[in-house]
N, C-alpha and C positions, 0 to 999 in steps of 0.2 A: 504494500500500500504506500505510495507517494503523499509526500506532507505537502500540506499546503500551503501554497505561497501567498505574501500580502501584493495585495495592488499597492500601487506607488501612492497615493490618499489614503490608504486606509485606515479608519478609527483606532485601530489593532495595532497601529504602529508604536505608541505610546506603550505598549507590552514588548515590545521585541529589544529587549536589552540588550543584547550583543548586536543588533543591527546587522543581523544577515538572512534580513527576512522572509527567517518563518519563525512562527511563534510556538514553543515549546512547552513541556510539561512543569518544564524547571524554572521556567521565566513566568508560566501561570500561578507558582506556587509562591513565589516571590511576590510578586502584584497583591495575590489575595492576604500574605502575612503582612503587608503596610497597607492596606485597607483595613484591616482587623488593628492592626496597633491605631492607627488612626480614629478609629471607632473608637477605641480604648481612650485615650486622650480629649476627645470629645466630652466622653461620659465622664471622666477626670475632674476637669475644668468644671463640670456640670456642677458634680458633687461639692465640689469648693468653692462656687458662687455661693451655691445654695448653706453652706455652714458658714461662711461668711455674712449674707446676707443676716442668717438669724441673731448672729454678734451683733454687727451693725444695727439692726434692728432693737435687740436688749438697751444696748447702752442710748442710743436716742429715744426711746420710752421711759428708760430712767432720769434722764435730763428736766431741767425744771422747764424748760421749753412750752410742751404741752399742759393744758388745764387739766386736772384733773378728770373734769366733766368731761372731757372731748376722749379721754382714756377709759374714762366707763362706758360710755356711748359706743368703743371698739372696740371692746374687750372682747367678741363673737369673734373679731374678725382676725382679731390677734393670735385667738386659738387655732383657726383654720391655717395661718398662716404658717403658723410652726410644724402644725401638723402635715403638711404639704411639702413643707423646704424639710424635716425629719425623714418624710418620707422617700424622696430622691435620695438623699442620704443613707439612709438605710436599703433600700434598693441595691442599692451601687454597692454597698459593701456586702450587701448578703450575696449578689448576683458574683462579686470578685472571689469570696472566699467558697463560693458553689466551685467556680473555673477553676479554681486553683487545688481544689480537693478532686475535680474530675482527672485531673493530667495524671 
């Protein structure tokens, strides 16, 4: 069986690492591990907005800033709030040490 060669545009070029276009088993396995770390990095960043954000959020709540009133009035919303950014957070780390116990 003859491998297939790329046309001189083709999308698939962007895969052919060695530039001796054809696109291989070895150079598909490459591609898809830095699309998967990429992924990784992504949800990364994700999780440390979002434990960031709940920091930031604590300490400007605790600020004399806000009235009182205007902190009881959002105190519903403050709950959901954490509960959501914990959420991603926990996600992230359950879903990491799931991958890491699969290998």
């Amino acid at each position: 069986m003859s491998q297939k060669k790329l046309e001189p545009r083709s999308v698939y070029n962007d895969l052919d690492l060695n530039e001796d276009g054809i696109v291989d088993d070895s150079e598909l396995a490459v591609t898809e591990a830095l699309e998967r770390h990429e992924k990784a990095d992504a949800q990364r960043r994700m999780a440390w907005v979002a434990m960031i954000s709940m920091l930031v959020f604590t300490v400007a709540v605790f600020l004399p800033i806000f009235p009182d009133s205007r902190i009881k009035a959002l105190a519903d919303l403050f709950g959901l709030f954490y509960i959501g950014q914990a959420g991603v957070v926990g996600a992230y780390m359950g879903m990491t040490a799931y991958m890491r116990s699969k290998k």
